[in-house]
C-alpha positions in Angstrom: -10.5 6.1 -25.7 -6.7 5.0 -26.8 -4.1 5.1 -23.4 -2.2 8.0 -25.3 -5.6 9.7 -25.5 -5.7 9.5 -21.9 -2.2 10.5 -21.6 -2.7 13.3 -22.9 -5.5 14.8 -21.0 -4.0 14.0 -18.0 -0.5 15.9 -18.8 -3.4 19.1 -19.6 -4.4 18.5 -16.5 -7.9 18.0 -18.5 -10.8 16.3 -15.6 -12.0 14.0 -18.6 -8.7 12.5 -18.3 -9.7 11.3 -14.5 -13.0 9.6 -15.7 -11.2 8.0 -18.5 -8.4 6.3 -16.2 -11.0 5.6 -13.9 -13.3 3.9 -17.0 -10.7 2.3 -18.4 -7.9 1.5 -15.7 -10.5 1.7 -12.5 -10.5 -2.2 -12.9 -6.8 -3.3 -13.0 -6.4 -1.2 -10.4 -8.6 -2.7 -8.2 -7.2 -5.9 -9.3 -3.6 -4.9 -7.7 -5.1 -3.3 -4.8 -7.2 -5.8 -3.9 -5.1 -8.4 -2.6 -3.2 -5.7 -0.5 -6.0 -3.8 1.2 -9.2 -6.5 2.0 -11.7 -3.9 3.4 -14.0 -2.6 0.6 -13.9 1.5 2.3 -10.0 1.2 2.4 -9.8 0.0 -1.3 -11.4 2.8 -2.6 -10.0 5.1 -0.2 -6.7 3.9 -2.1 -8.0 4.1 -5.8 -8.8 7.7 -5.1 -5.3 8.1 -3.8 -3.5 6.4 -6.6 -5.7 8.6 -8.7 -4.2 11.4 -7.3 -1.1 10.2 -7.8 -1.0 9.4 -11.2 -3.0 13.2 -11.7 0.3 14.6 -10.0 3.1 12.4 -11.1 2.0 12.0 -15.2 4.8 14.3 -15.9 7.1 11.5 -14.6 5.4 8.8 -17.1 8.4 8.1 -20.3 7.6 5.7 -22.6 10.6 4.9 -23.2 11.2 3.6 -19.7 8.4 1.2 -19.6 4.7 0.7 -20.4 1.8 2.7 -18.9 0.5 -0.3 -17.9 3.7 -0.9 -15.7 3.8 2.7 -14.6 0.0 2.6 -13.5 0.5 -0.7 -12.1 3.2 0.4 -10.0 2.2 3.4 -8.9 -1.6 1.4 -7.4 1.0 -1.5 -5.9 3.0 1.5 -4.0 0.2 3.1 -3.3 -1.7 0.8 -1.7 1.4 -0.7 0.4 1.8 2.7 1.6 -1.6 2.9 2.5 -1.2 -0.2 4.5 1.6 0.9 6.4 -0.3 3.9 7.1 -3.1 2.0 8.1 -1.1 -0.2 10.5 0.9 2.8 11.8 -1.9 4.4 13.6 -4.3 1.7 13.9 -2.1 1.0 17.4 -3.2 3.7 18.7 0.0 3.8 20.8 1.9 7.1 21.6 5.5 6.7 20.6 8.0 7.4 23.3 11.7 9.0 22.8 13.3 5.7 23.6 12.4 3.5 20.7 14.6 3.0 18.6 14.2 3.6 15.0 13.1 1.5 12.5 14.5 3.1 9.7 17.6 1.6 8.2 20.8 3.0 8.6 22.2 4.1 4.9 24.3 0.9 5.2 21.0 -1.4 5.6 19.7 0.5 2.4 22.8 0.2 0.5 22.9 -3.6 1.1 19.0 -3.8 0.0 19.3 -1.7 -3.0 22.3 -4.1 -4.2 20.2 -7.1 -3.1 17.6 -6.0 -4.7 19.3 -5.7 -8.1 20.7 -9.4 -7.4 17.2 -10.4 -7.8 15.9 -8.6 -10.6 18.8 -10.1 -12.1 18.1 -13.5 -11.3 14.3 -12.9 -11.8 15.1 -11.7 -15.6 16.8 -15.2 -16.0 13.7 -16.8 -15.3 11.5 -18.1 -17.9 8.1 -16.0 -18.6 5.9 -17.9 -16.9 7.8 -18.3 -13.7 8.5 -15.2 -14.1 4.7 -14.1 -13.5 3.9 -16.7 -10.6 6.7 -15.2 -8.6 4.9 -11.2 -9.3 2.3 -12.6 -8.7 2.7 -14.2 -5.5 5.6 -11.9 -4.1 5.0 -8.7 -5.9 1.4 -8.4 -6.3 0.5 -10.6 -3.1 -2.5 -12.3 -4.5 -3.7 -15.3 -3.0 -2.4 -18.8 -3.9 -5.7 -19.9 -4.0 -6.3 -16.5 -6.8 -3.3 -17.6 -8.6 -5.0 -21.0 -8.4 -8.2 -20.0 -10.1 -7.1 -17.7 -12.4 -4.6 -20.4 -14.1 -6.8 -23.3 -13.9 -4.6 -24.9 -11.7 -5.0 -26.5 -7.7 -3.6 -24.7 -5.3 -1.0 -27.5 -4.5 0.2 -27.3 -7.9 1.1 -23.5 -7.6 2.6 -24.0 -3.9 4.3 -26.7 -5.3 5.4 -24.4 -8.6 6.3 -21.6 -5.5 8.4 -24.4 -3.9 10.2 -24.9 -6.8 11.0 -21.3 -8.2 12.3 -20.4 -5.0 14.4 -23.4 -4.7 15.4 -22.3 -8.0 16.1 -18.3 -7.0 18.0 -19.2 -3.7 20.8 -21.3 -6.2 20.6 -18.5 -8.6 21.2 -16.1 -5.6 24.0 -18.1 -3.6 22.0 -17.6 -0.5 18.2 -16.5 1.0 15.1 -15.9 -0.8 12.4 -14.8 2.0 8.6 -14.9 1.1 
């Protein structure tokens, strides 16, 4: 079945459409949830929750804004950070009191992130490709050094020393910090 097949049923709110993203997509989405969430119940806790999702949100899918690999994609990475949170949230087990403070930032803090945040997509669409990648895959997608190791053929000191590099590279590029 063709990913505008799948499309397609999902917008009809067809069932068939489910099984087909799960036959079809079930496996890179494991692939970006993995990483994220380690425990086996809590991944597929999450893939049925992106499957949700995606059942709900299709209407928001355009083309013309990106692939539906990129949608999907980020949609699962989303998901399963939020599911994280959610999982670290009330996994204390503490009752919050009146007196904490909040940790929500103050619409300053998120007008400063959102413009720091389009700094670095800037500077990380100035990157070549390949660098490119190794910093998704190491900042955006969390995998594993020793993952991004394996899956490039390469030792895991080359790709911390790669890491090294790219964000020697992005903190010129950026005037200032790069955390990670």
């Amino acid at each position: 079945m063709q990913e505008q097949e799948i499309i397609e049923l999902l917008l009809q709110k067809n069932e068939k459409g489910i099984d087909a993203l799960l036959l079809h997509y079930g496996p890179l989405m494991r692939y970006v949830i993995a990483p994220i969430l380690q425990n086996p119940h809590e991944q597929e806790d999450c893939l049925s929750e992106v499957t949700i999702r995606v059942w709900e949100k299709i209407e928001q899918f355009k083309k013309e804004r990106g692939s539906w690999n990129a949608w999907l994609t980020a949609i699962t990475r989303n998901t399963a950070l939020n599911h994280r949170r959610n999982m670290l949230r009330c996994g204390s087990g503490a009752e919050l009191s009146d007196d904490i403070p909040s940790t929500e930032p103050t619409p300053e803090e998120v007008i400063v992130q959102q413009e720091r945040q389009t700094e670095v997509n800037h500077a990380l669409r100035q990157l070549p490709p390949k660098e490119r990648m190794l910093f998704y895959r190491k900042y955006y997608y969390l995998q594993s050094t020793a993952q991004i190791a394996s899956e490039l053929g390469m030792t895991e000191r080359a790709v911390e020393g790669k890491l090294y590099r790219l964000k020697k590279k992005l903190r010129k590029m950026l005037g200032g910090e790069v955390h990670g």
